[in-house]
N, C-alpha and C positions, 0 to 999 in steps of 0.2 A: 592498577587501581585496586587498592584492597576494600572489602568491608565486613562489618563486621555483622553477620547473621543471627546469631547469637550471643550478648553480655551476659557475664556473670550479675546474677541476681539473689538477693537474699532470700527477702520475706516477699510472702504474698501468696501466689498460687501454685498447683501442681497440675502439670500438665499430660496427659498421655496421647500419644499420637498413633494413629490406626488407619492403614491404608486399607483400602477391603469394598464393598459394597453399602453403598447408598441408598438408603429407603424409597423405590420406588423410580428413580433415577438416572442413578451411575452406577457402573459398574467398573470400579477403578480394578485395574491388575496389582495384586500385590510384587512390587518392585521394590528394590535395595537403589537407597539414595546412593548415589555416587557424589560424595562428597568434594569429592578433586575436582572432579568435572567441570560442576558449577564455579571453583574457585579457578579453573584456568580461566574457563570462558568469561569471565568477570574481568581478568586482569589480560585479559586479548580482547575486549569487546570495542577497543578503538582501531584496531586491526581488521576487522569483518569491511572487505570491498562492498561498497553496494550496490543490489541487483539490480538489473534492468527498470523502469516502470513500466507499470500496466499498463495496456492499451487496449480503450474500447473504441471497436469500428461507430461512426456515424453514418445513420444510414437511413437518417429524415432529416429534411429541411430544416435550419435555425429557425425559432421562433423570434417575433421583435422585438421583446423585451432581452434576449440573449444579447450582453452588454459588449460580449467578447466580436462578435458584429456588427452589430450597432452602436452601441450609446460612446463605446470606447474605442472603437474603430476608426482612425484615421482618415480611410477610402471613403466611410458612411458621411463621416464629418464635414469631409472634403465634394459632398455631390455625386460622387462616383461610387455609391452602397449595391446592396443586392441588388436585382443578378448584374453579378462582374465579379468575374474568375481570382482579380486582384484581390477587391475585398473580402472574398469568401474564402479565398486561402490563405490570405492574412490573419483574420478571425479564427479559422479555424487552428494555425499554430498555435496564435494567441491560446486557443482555447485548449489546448496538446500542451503545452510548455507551463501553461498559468502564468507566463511573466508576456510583457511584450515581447514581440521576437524583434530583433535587428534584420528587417528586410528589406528591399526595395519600394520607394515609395515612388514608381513610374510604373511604369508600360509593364505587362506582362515581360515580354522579349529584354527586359531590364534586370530584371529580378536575377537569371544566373552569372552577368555581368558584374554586376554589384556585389556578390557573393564572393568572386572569385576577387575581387579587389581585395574586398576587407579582409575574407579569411573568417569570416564571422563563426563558418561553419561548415564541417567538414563536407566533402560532395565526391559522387564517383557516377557510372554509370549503371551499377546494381540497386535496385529497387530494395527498398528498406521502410518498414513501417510507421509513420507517420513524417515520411520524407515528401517533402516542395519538389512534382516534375515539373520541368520547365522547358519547353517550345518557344522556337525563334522564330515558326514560319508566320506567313501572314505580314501584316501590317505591324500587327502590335503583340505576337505570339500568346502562349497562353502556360496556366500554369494551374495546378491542381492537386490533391494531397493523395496519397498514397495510404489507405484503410484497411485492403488486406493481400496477403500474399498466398494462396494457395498451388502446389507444385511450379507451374511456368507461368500461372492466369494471373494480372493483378488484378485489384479492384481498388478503383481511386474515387473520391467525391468530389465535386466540382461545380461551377455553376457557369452561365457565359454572360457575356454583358449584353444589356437590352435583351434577352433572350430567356435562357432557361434558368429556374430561380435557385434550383437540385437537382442533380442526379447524382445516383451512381452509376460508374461504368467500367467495363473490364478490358483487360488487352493483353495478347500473350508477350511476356518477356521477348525482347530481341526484336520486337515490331512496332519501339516507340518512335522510332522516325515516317515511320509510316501512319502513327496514329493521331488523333486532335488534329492541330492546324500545320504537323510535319516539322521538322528543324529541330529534332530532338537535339536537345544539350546537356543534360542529365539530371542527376537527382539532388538536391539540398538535404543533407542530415540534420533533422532536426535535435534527435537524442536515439539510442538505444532504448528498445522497448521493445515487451513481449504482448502477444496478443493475448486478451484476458481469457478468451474459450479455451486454450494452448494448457490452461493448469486447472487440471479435472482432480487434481488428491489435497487432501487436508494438511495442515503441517503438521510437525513432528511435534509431540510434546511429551516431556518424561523428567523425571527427578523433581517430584512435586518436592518440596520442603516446607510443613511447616513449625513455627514455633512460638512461644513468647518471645515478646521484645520489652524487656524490663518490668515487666509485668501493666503494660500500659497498652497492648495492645495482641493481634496476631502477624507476623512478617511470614509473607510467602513468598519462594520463589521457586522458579521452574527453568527448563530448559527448553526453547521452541526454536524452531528454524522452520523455512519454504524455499526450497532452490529454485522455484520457479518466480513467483509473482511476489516473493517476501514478507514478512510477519507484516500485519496491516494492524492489527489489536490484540490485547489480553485483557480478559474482564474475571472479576472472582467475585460473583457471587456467595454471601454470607447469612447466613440464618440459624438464631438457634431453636434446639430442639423443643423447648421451652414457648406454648402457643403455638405450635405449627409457624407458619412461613409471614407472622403477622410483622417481623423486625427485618423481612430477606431487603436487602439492599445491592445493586450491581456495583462494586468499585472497581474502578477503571486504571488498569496497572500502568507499570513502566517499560520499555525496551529497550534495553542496552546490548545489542551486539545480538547475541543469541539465549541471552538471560532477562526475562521477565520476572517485574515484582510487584510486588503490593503491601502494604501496611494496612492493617483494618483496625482501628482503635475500639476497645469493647466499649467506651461509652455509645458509640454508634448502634450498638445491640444491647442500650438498657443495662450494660454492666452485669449482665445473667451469668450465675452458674451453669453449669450443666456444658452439655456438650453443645460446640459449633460446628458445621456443617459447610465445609470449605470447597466450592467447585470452582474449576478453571476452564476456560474456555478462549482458546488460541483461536484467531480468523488470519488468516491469508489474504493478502490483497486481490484477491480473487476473488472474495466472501464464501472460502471455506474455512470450516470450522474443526479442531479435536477438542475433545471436552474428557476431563475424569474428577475425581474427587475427592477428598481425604473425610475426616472426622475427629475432632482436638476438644478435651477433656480438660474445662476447668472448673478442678477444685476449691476447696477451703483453705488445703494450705501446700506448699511452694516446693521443691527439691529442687535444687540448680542446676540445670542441664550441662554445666560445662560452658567451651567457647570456643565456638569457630569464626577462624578468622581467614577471610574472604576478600 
């Protein structure tokens, strides 16, 4: 996929672009755009596999307006709602996945029966982060979600019928037959996913770019990535220097692949001379943030920057 960054342009404005330090702010590193860069990563941005999702542990009780248990809950629907281990792990993939889950709509002791029919979803006997364990013993066995995994300790959420409405509870690796109601049968994959505490750095961000876009506007783009929890937003804030911070506006960019962008049109900023004041602020699905900055100089009148073609 190509685009194009910069059009040749006539008349209108002249721009100058200054990477350097931010009045009170930012302190961008002066850096040499890598041109190429962003034009690989542009035309490989449907190539980039996608990372894991985030996973955050639950680790309080649904409240009852929580639709993903109650109100849309099939078990809640059906008489058999909280506490019952069925509809509280049902709910809770619901609430893991955002889509309904394809589960077993019987017995505890049903549920890895049913799985292993359909195929719905992959299963093994290694514990994995927000995976359905499933017990045959008992009458009606039991089944419970999988919240976190520390060294050999799990820690799963669960509720029981007629009984307890939440907990959580732990159990060392290789002792699931001996734990809950016994008849260990193994674990349901819900999806691949990383624990959210697991990505303690910011993402990468670097090769800010900006320019005119036909003289109608600012186009920024950047280069971000997260190997951990993956780019979650980019935002650019804009304001000119003109009145202090009375036209700053957040506009809320795009993500394709490993390249983020933005168009900021100067009608949005009054159509002001003078300089604009361009910050980037990358967040990770983890709600980490890197932030830097540029500073872009419009004039009375125009030199044509040329054209990169992206």
């Amino acid at each position: 996929m190509k685009k194009n960054l910069i059009k040749n342009t006539c008349v209108g404005l002249a721009f100058v672009l200054c990477l350097g330090l931010l009045p009170g702010t930012v302190m961008a590193e002066e850096t040499e755009v890598d041109l190429t860069q962003i034009a690989q990563a542009v035309e490989t941005a449907e190539e980039v596999a996608p990372l894991p999702s985030i996973f955050s542990a639950r680790t309080t009780g649904p409240s009852s307006d929580n639709t993903y248990y109650f109100a849309d809950n099939p078990y809640s629907q059906g008489g058999y709602g909280l506490p019952n281990c069925t509809a509280y792990a049902f709910g809770r993939a619901y609430e893991i996945l955002g889509t309904k889950p394809n589960l077993a709509m019987g017995n505890a002791n049903s549920w890895w029966a049913y799985n292993q029919s359909t195929g719905y979803y992959p299963s093994g006997s290694t514990p994995k982060l927000g995976a359905v364990i499933c017990w045959g013993g008992s009458s009606d066995g039991h089944v419970a979600i999988v919240e976190a995994i520390n060294g050999d300790t799990v820690t799963l959420s669960e509720s029981t019928y007629s009984g307890i409405y939440f907990q959580n509870y732990t159990y060392t690796i290789g002792t699931e037959d001996a734990t809950s109601v016994g008849g260990f049968q193994g674990y349901i994959y819900l999806g691949d996913f990383i624990d959210a505490t697991s990505d303690v750095t910011p993402p990468t961000l670097s090769d800010v770019l900006v320019t005119d876009y036909q003289g109608e506007g600012i186009k920024v783009t950047a280069l971000v990535s997260d190997d951990l929890s993956g780019m979650g937003s980019v935002y650019f804030p804009v304001w000119t220097e003109n009145n202090g911070q009375d036209d700053l506006i957040w506009h809320e960019g795009t993500i394709e692949g490993n390249v983020a962008s933005c168009f900021i049109p100067y009608s949005d900023h009054n159509t002001e001379l003078g300089d604009y004041n361009v910050h980037v602020y990358a967040y990770d699905n983890a709600g980490h943030y890197s932030m830097t900055g540029t500073t872009i100089t419009k004039a009375d009148t125009f030199t044509s920057l040329g054209e990169v073609a992206l």
